[in-house]
C-alpha positions in Angstrom: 40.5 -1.0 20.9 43.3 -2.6 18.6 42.6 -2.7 15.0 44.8 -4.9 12.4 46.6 -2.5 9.8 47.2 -4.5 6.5 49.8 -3.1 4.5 49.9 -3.8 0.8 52.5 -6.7 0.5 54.6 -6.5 -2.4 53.4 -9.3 -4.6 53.5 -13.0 -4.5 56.3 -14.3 -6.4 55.0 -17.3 -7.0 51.9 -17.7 -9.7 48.7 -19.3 -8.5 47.1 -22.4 -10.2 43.6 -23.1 -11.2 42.7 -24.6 -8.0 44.4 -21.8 -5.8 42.4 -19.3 -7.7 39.2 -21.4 -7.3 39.8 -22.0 -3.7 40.2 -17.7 -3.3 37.0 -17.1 -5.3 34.8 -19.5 -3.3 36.4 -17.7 0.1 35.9 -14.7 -1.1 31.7 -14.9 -2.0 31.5 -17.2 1.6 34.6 -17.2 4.0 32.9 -19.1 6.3 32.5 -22.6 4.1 33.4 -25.6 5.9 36.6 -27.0 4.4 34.8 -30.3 3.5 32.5 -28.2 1.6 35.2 -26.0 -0.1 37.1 -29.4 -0.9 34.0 -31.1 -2.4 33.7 -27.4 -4.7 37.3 -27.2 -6.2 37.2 -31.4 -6.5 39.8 -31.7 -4.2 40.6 -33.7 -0.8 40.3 -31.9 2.5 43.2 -32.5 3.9 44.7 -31.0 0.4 42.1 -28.0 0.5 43.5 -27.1 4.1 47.3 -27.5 3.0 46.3 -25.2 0.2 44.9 -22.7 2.4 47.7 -22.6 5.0 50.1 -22.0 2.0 48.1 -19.2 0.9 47.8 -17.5 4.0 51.8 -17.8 4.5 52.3 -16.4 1.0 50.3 -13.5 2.3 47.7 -13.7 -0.8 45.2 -14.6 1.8 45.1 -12.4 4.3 42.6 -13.4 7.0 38.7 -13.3 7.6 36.9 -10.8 9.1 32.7 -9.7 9.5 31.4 -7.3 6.9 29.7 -5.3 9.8 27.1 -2.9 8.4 28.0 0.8 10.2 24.8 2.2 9.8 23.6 -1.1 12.3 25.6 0.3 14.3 24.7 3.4 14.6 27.0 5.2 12.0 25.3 5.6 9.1 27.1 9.0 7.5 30.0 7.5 5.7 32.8 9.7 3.9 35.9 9.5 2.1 38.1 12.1 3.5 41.7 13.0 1.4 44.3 14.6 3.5 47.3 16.6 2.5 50.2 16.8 4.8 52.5 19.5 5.2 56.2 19.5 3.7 58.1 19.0 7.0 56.0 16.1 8.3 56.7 13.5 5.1 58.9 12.0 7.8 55.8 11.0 9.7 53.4 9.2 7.6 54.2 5.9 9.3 53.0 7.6 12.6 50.0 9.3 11.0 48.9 6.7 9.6 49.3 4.6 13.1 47.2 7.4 14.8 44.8 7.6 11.8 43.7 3.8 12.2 42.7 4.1 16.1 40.5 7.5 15.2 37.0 6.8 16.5 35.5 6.2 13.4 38.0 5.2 11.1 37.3 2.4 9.4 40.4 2.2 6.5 43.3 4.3 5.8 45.0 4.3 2.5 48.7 6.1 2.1 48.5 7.1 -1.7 50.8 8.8 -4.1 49.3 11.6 -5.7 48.0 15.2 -4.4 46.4 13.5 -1.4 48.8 11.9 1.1 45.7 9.8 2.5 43.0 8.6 2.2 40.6 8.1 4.8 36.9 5.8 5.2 35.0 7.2 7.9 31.7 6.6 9.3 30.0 8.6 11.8 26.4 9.0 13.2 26.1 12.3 11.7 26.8 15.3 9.2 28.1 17.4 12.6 29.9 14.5 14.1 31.8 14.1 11.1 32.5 17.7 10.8 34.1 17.8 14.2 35.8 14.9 13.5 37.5 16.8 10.4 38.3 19.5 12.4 39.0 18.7 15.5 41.5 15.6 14.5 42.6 16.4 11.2 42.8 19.9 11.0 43.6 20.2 14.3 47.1 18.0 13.9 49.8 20.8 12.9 51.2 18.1 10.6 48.1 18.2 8.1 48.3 20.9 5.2 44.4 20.5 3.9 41.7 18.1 4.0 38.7 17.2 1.5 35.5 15.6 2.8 33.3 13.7 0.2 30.3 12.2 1.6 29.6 8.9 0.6 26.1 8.1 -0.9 26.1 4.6 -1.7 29.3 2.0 -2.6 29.7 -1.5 -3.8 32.1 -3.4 -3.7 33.6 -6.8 -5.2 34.1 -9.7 -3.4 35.9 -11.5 -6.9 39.3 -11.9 -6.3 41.4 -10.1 -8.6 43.1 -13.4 -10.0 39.5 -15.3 -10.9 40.1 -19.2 -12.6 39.2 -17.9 -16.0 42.3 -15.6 -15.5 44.8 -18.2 -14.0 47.4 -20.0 -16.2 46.8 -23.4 -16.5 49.3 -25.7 -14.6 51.5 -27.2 -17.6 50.8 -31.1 -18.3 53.6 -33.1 -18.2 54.7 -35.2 -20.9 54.0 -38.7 -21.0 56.4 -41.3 -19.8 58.1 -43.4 -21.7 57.8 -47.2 -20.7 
């Protein structure tokens, strides 16, 4: 199985406008709107609304779309956040751990921090023991990993707001009026 690792971009040079930022907070609550639909919101053609996108997604502010797939549906439903430390002489390989870390059976996001934690790790598994062995046998296992901290997760939320919303977004500048 082949999973997509997004790497934070560094950010988009150029600002967004009003409609940009509408456009991203209507995909965000509903990324599967028709475009016609999404036009018809933000009060803008569809042929517009779909040049809009494709810029946005080239700019990398939009990344993609994907399911929101529930992992206790799935069979999966012990989720933690596991930090792990890695030793001094393997700071040369957090590219590589962090390649291996995505395709770990159960895996579901891995974060390279700064900090006292070198990673962090979102992992669901289909119980309290599985999750243990998973510690164990593929992080602490790995000679490369100095210490790792399991903290169950009970319940999470999470936004689905962009972090630019309209309210936020400079206005585009009026022009000034021509003179006849």
């Amino acid at each position: 199985m082949h999973r997509t690792i997004e790497m934070v971009q560094q950010p988009v040079t150029s600002a967004l406008d009003s409609v940009d930022a509408q456009i991203l907070a209507i995909l965000a609550t509903d990324g599967r709107i028709a475009n016609n639909a999404l036009a018809s919101r933000v009060g803008i053609a569809p042929s517009t609304c779909l040049q809009r996108i494709r810029g946005l997604r080239q700019r990398g502010v939009l990344r993609g779309f994907a399911a929101d797939i529930d992992p206790t549906a799935l069979g999966h439903p012990v989720q933690a956040m596991v930090s792990v430390r890695m030793q001094s002489h393997a700071r040369a390989k957090l590219t590589e751990f962090m390649d291996a870390a995505i395709e770990m059976p159960g895996v579901l996001n891995a974060y390279l921090l700064g900090g006292s934690s070198d990673f962090l790790l979102h992992v669901a598994s289909s119980s309290v023991d599985r999750l243990h062995e998973f510690v164990i046998e593929q992080l602490s296992g790995n000679p490369d990993v100095a210490a790792t901290e399991t903290n169950l997760i009970f319940k999470y939320a999470r936004t689905r707001v962009p972090v630019i919303s309209p309210a936020q977004t400079p206005r585009p500048q009026q022009s000034a009026p021509r003179s006849a």
